[in-house]
N, C-alpha and C positions, 0 to 999 in steps of 0.2 A: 856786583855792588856798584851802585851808581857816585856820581860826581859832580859838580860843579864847574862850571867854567867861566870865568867872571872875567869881564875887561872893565876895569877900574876909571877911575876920575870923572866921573859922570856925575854933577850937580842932580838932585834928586829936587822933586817938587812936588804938593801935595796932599791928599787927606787919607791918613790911613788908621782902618781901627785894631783894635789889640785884639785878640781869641779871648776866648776863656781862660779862665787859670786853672795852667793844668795839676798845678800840685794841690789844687781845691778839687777840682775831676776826681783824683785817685782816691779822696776819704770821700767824698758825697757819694759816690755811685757804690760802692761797697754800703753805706749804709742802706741801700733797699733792700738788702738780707734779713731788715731789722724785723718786716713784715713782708704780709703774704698779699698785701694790696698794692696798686700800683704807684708808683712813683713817677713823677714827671722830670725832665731834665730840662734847661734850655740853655742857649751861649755854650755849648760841650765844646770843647776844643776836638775838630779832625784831626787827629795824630796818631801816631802809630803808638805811642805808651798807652791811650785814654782807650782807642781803638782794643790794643789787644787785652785789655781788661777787661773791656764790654764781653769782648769771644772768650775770654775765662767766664766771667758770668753768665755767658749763653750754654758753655761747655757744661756746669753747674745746673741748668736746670730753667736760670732765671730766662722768662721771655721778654726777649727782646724787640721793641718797636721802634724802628725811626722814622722820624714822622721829615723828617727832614735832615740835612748835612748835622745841621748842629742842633736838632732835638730829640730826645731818646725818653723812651719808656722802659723804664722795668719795673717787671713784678716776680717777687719770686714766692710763687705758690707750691711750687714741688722741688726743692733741693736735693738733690743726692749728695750728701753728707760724705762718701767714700770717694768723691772725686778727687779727692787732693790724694789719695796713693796712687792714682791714673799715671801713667807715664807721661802724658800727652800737659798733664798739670806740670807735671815737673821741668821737661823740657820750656814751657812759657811762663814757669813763675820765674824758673832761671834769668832770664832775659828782662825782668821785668822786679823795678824797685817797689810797684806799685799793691803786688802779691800779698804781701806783710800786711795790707789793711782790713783783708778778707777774717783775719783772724779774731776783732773784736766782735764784730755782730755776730761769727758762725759761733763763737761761746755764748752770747746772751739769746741768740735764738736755741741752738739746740745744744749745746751744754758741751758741744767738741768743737777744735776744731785744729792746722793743721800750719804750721808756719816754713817755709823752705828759705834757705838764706838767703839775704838779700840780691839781684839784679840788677841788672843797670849801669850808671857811668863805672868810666874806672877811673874815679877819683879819689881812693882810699879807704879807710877800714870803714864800715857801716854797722856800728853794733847794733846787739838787739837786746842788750841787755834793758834797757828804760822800760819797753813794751814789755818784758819776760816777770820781773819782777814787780810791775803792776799788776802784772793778770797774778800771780802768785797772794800779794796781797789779798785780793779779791776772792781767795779761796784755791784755785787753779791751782790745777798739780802738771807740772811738765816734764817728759823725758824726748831726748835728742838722742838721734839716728845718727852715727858718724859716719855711716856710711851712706846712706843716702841724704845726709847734710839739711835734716828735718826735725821741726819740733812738733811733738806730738802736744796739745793742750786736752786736758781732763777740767770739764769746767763744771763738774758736776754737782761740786759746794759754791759755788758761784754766789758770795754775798757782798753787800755794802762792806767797803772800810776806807777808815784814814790811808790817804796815799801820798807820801812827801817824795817827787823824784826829784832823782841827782841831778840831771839836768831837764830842761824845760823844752825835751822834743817833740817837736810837732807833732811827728808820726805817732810818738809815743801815746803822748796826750791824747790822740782822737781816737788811736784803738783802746786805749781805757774808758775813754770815754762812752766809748760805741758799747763796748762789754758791760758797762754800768748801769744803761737806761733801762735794761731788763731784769740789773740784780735783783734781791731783794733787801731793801734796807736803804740808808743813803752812804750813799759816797764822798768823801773829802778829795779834789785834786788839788796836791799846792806846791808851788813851781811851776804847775804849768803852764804851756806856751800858752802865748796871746795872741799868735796872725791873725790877720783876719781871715785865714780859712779853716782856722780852726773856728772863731765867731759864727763864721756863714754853715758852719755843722751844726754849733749849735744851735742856730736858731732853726734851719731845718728842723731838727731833733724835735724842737721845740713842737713844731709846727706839726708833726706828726705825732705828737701827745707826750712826749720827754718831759721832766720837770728838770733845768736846767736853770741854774742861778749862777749868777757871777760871771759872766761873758764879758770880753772883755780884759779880765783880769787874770791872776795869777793862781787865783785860788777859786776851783768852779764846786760848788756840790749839786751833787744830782741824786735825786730823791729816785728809786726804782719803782719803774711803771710795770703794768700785768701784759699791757700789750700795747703795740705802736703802729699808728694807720698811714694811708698814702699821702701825698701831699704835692706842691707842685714846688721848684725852685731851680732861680737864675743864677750862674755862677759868674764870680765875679770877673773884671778884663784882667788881664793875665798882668801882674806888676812888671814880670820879669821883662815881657814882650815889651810896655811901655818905657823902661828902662834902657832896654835895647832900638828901641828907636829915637831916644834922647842923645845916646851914644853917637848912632846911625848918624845924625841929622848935622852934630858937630865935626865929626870927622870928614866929611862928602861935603858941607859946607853948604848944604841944602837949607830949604825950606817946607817943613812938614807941620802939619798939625793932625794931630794924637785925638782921634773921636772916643767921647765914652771912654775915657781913661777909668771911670770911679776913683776919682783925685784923693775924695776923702780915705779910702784905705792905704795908699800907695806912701802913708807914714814919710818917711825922710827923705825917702829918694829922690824928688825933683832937688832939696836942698844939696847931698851930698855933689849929684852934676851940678847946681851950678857954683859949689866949690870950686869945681874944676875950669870955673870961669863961661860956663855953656847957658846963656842968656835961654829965659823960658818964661811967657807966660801962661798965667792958669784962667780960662772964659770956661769960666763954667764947669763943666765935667772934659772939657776940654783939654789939651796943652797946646801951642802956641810954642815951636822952635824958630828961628828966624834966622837965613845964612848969617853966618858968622867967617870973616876973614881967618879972626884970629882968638882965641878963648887962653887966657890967664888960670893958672893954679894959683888959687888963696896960700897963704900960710897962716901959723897958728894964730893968735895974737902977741904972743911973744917971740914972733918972728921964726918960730922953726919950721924945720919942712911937712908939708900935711901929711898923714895920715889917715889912709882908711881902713878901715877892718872892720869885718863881720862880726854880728853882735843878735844874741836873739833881739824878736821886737819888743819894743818901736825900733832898737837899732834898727844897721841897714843889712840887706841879706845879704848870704853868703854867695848867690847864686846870680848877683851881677858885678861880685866883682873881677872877674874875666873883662866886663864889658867897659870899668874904671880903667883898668889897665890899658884896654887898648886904645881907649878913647884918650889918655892923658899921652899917648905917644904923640900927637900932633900937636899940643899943645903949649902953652909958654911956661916953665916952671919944670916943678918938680917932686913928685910924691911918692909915697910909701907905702906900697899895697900890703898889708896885711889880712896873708889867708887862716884864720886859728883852724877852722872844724875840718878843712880836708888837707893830706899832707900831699897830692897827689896833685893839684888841680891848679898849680902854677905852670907845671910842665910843659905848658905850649909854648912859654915862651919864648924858645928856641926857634921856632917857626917866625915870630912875628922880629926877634933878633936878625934870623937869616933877611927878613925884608926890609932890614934898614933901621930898626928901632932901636934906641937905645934903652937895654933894660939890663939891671944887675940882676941877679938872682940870688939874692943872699943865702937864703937855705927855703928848703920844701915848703917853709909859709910864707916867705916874706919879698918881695921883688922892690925892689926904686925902678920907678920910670923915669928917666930926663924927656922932657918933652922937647920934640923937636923944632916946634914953632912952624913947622911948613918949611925952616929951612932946607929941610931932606926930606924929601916926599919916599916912602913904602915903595919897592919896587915888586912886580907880581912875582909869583915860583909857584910851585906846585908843592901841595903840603895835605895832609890827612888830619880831620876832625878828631878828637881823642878823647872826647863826651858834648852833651848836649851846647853849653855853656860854652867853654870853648870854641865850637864850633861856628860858634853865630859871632864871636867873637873874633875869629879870623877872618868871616865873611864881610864884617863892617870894615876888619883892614885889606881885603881883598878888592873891596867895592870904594875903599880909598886909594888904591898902589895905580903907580903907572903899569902898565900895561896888561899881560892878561896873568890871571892866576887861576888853579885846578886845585879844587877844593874834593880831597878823597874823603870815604867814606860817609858820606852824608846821610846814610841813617842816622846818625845818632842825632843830625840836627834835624830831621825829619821827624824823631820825637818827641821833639819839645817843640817846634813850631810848625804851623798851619800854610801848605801852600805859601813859603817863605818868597822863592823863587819868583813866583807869579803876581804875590801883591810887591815886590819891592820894582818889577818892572813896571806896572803898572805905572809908578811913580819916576821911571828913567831909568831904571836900573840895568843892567847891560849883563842876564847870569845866563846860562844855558843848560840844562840836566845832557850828563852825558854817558857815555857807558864808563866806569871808574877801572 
C-alpha cells in the first residue's frame, strides 16, 4: 500500500481546476441501468470509487466506452440480473459505498434487485434504512441475508406512492427516485434532499424522458414513465475539491485560483471559509484566493465563539468539515467544529494534535480548535489516512508542517481525489508517492 511523502512550507501558486463530483459520479452512472440505450458521461472524476463502479458495471453486463481519461459511455443492453450473488460482486460492493445505488434502477428496470451493506470510510454507522423503506413504500418486499450481509429487493408490485422520509438523504433520495421513473403511477418524495447532485439527476432523468417536478426542493413528484432513453450529461466540479483548495491555499499562504468552480451550486461554502477569515474572490465561475499572512475567525454577533456544523442543504456539508478544522489551526481565533452525522470522523485529530495543533476533543462529534496564528507552525511525523476526507485533510496540514511528513495509506485519498499528488505539484508542492 503506498504513501505519501510531503516536505512542507512551500508557498503554492497558481491555477488549478476541481474533478468532477464524485458523489454526483456514483448516482449518475448507476442510472444508465435505467435504459438499454446509451448514455454519455463527461468531467468523470478518475478515481478509484468512480473507477471501480464503472468495473461493477462492466462486470454486470453494461459496455463500457472511454472515449477519453474523463469521458465514459454506458449502455446497458444485456444485464445479468444474478450478478449481485457473484462472489467477485461482493468482495467490490464490500469496499465500495457507491454499491447501494445500483439498487434503485435494477427495481425499475427489471423488478429485482440486490443491496450488500454499505463500504467505504470508516467513519461510522451508515444506515439503510431511508433507502429500505422507501422502496417498501413503493410496493417492494425485502428479506436480509445475515449471513452474507445482503438485501434481497422483490420489486415486483413496484407502484407510485406518497413517500415522507425521516431524514432527507441524499443517497436515499436518488435511489427512490431512480425506482420511481419507471413505477407505475406517480410518486410523492417529501423531505427529500436538495444537493445539487441530486438536481443534476434529476435533470438527467429529465432529459432521458422522466417526468420529474420540483427539483430543487423538498418535495419532488415524479409521474412513472414506460421507458427511458440515452442522453448526454456533464457532471458538476466536485464542491468538496473546491473546498479543499480554499482550505489548501490559506493554510500554505499561497496564491491559487479555483477554474470552473460552478460557483452557483457550491451554496455556503465560499461564505462559511471566509468566516474563518480566508479572503476569496468570485470572477466568474471562478474563485480567486490571494496569500494571506494571517486569516481571523469571525464570532457570532453576539460575540460567542463560531460554530460550524453539518447541516443537509443549502447548509454546509458534512464532508468538509475535516477541512474547517484543519484550516482553523493556523488561524487567529477560535471555533467549534461540529460533527452531527458521523460519530467516527473527528478521530484524526490526534494526528494533527501530535503536529502541534491545538485542538480539544470534546466527544465523537464535537472538537474546539484554538487557532494558532502562525505562532506555532505544524511540525511533520508520520501518520496514516483513516478515510477520504481526512485524508486530504492532513495533507493540507502536512503540505503546511516544517519539515517532512509520510502520509500512510493513501488509498483511501486516492478515492476521492484525482491525481492529487501531481496537480498540487504542479502548483509547488513538494509530495512524493512511495512504497507505504
Amino acid at each position: 500500500m503506498g504513501a505519501f511523502e510531503i516536505r512542507g512550507g512551500n508557498a503554492l501558486k497558481g491555477v488549478i481546476q476541481p474533478q468532477g463530483a464524485k458523489n454526483e459520479a456514483l448516482q449518475v452512472l448507476c442510472a444508465a441501468l435505467l435504459t438499454d440505450e446509451a448514455v454519455t458521461f463527461t468531467n468523470v472524476p478518475d478515481i478509484l470509487d468512480v473507477n471501480m463502479l464503472i468495473e461493477v458495471l462492466g462486470d454486470m453486463g453494461v459496455q463500457v466506452t472511454r472515449k477519453d481519461r474523463n469521458t465514459v459511455v454506458l449502455q446497458a443492453t444485456d444485464i445479468n440480473t444474478e450478478y449481485f450473488t457473484d462472489k467477485s460482486f461482493k468482495n467490490k460492493s464490500g469496499r465500495l459505498r457507491g454499491a447501494v445505488m445500483l439498487a434503485g434502477p435494477m427495481l425499475a428496470r427489471f423488478r429485482k434487485a440486490h443491496i450488500p451493506q454499505p463500504g467505504g470510510d470508516k467513519i461510522g454507522r451508515r444506515r439503510l434504512d431511508t433507502h429500505i423503506r422507501g422502496f417498501e413504500r413503493l410496493g417492494v418486499v425485502f428479506d436480509y441475508d445475515t449471513e452474507e450481509s445482503m438485501f434481497s429487493l422483490d420489486g415486483s408490485n413496484l407502484k407510485g406512492a406518497y413517500i415522507l422520509l425521516e431524514e432527507p438523504s441524499v443517497t436515499g433520495t436518488a435511489n427512490i427516485l431512480m425506482a420511481a421513473v419507471l413505477a407505475e403511477g406517480r410518486t410523492t418524495i417529501y423531505n427529500a434532499a436538495c444537493e445539487p447532485y441530486v438536481q443534476q439527476l434529476c435533470h438527467m432523468l429529465n432529459r432521458m424522458g422522466a417526468r420529474i417536478s420540483g427539483i430543487g426542493s423538498n418535495m419532488l413528484t415524479i409521474e412513472g414513465v414506460e421507458k427511458l432513453h440515452g442522453c448526454e450529461h456533464r457532471m458538476l466540479a466536485d464542491m468538496i475539491e473546491v473546498g479543499s483548495f480554499i482550505g489548501l491555499a490559506a493554510m500554505t499562504q499561497s496564491e491559487l485560483t479555483i477554474k470552473n468552480a460552478d460557483v452557483a451550486s457550491l451554496g455556503i461554502i465560499p461564505d462559511v471559509f471566509q468566516r474563518l477569515g480566508i479572503e476569496l474572490q468570485i470572477q466568474g465561475d471562478d474563485i480567486h484566493i490571494p496569500a494571506q499572512q494571517q486569516y481571523r475567525i469571525q464570532k457570532f454577533i453576539d460575540g460567542s465563539i463560531l460554530t460550524v456544523y453539518d447541516h443537509p442543504w443549502p447548509g454546509f456539508t458534512p464532508d468538509l468539515l475535516s477541512i474547517i478544522l484543519v484550516t482553523a489551526t493556523q488561524a487567529k481565533g477560535t471555533v467549534l467544529v461540529h460533527q452531527k452525522m458521523f460519530e467516527s470522523r473527528l478521530f484524526f485529530v490526534d494526528k494533527l494534535i501530535e503536529m502541534g495543533a491545538q485542538i480539544v476533543l470534546c466527544d465523537p462529534h464535537r472538537a474546539v480548535v484554538i487557532g494558532l496564528d502562525r505562532q506555532v507552525g505544524l511540525r511533520g511525523i508520520t501518520m496514516s489516512s483513516p478515510d477520504i476526507r481526512a485524508g486530504v485533510a492532513l495533507l493540507i496540514a502536512a503540505l503546511s508542517a516544517k519539515g517532512k511528513s509520510v502520509i500512510q495509506n493513501i488509498d483511501q485519498i486516492d478515492r476521492g481525489y484525482e491525481r492529487i499528488d501531481q496537480r498540487l505539484n504542479a502548483l509547488g508542492a513538494d509530495i512524493r508517492r512511495i512504497d507505504g
